[in-house]
BADO-364489 format. One record per residue (C-alpha): residue number from 1; residue in one letter; y, z, x. Coordinates in steps of 0.25 Angstrom, whole numbers, always signed. Layout:
<rs>
seq NUM type A c2 Y c3 Z c1 X
...
</rs>
This chain:
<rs>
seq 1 type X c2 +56 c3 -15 c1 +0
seq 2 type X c2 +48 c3 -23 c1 -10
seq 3 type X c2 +34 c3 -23 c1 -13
seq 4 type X c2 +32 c3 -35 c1 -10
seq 5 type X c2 +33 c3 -29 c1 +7
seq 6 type X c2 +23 c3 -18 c1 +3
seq 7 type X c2 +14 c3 -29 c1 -2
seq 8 type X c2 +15 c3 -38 c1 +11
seq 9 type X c2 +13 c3 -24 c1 +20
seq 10 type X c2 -1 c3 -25 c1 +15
seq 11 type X c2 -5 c3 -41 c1 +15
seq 12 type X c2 +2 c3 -41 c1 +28
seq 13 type X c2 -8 c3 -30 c1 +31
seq 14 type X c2 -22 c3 -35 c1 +26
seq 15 type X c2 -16 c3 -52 c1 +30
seq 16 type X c2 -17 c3 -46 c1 +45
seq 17 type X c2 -31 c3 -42 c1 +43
seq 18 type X c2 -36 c3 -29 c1 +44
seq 19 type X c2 -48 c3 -18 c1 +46
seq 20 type X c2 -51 c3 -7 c1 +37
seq 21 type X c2 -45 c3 +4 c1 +47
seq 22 type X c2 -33 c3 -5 c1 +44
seq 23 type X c2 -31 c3 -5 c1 +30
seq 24 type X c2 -36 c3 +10 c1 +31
seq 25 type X c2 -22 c3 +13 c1 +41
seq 26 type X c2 -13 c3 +4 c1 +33
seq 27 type X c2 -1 c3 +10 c1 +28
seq 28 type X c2 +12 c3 +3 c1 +22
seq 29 type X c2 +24 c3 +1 c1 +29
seq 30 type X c2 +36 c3 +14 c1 +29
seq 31 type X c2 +43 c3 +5 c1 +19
seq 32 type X c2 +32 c3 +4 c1 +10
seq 33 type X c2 +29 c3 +19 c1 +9
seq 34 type X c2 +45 c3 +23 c1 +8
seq 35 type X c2 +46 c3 +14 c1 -4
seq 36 type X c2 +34 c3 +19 c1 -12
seq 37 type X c2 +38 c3 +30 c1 -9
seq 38 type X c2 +52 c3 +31 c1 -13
seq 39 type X c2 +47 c3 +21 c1 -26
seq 40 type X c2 +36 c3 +34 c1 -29
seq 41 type X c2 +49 c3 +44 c1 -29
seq 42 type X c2 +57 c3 +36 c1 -36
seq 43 type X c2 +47 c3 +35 c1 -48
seq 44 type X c2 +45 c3 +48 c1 -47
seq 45 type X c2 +62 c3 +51 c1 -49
seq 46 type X c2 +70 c3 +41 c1 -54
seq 47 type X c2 +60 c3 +31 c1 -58
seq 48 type X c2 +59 c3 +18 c1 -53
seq 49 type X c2 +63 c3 +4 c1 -58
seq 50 type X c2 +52 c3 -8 c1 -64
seq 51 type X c2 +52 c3 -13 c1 -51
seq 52 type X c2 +50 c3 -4 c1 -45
seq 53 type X c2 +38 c3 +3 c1 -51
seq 54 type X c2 +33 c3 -11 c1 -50
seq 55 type X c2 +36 c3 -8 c1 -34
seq 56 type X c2 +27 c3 +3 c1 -34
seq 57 type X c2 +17 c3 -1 c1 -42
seq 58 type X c2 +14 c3 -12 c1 -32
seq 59 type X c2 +14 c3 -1 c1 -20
seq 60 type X c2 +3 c3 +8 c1 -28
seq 61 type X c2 -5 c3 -6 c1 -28
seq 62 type X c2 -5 c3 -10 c1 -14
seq 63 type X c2 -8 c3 +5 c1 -11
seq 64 type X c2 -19 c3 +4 c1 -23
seq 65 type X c2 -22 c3 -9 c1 -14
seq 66 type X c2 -22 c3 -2 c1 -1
seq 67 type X c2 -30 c3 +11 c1 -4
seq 68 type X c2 -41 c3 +3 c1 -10
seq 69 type X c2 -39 c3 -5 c1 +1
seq 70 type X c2 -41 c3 +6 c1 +12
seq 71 type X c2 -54 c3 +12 c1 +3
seq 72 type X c2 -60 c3 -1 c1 +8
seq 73 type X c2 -60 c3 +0 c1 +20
seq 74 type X c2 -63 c3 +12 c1 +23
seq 75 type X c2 -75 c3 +9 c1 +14
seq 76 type X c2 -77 c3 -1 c1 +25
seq 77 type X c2 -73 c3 +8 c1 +36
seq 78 type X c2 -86 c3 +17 c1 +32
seq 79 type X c2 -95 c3 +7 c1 +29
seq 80 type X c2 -93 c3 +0 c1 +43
seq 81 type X c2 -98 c3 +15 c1 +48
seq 82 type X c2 -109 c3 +16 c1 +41
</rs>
C-alpha cells in the first residue's frame, strides 16, 4: 500500500462527482484504514522510518482535506434547509 492509492481513493471520489450527503458518508477503503492504523501503532512503539513518517504525514493531510471538506458541506446541507 502506498500513498499514492489513498490519494487516488479520494480524486477517484470527487472525479465521479458528487453531492454533499456524499462527501459527508465518505469513508477510505479497509486498506486505507488498516495501514494508518498500523503506521499510528508503530510510531507509537517502535518508531517508524523517514518514509514512512512522510506516509503518514500525507494520510493526516488528505483527512485535514477531508474534514474540511465534510464541514462544507454540511454548511451547504443546512443552508439548502433554510
Amino acid at each position: 500500500m502506498t500513498i499514492s492509492r489513498a490519494y487516488e481513493e479520494v480524486i477517484d471520489f470527487f472525479a465521479a462527482g458528487t453531492i454533499p450527503d456524499n462527501i459527508i458518508a465518505f469513508r477510505p477503503s479497509e486498506e486505507t484504514k488498516q495501514r494508518v492504523a498500523d503506521l499510528i501503532r508503530r510510531e507509537k512503539t517502535t518508531g517508524l522510518t523517514h518514509d514512512e513518517s512522510s506516509e503518514l504525514d500525507h494520510y493526516m493531510q488528505l483527512e485535514h482535506l477531508m474534514r474540511l471538506a465534510k464541514a462544507r458541506a454540511r454548511k451547504f446541507i443546512t443552508n439548502e434547509k433554510a
